[in-house]
C-alpha angles and dihedrals in degrees: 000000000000133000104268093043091051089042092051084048098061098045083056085057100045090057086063098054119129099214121071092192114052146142117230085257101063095045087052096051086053098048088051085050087050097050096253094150125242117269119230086242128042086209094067082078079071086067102037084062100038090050084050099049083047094056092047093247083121138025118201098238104176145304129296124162125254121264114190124099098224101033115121092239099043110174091356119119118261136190114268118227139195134194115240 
């Protein structure tokens, strides 16, 4: 799977996410569960959000701190999101 396949992949299932309100972290941890595959880089997580917030799926609506152990920003503050 390329990128932008991988990356496709991951905004579908981001549609399908049962949370409106979310940090990047969380949605990742749910698209693992679900079998979306690892990218070669963490940091393509940065473009799956950024193409969704482009194509109005998610709003930035503030700042939360991450909560996840072995998340590459723990306790540091990320971007909130919400689904439109």
């Amino acid at each position: 799977m390329n990128r932008e396949e991988w990356q496709n992949e991951a905004i579908e299932m981001l549609k399908d996410f049962p949370k409106t309100q979310f940090l990047t972290d969380e949605f990742r941890a749910y698209a693992y569960d679900k079998g979306l595959s690892k990218p070669e880089d963490e940091r393509s997580w940065g473009g799956v959000i950024t193409k969704a917030k482009s194509q109005g799926i998610i709003s930035k609506i503030g700042y939360d701190i991450a909560k996840y152990e072995n998340s590459p920003a723990h306790s540091n503050g990320m971007s909130l999101w919400k689904k439109l």
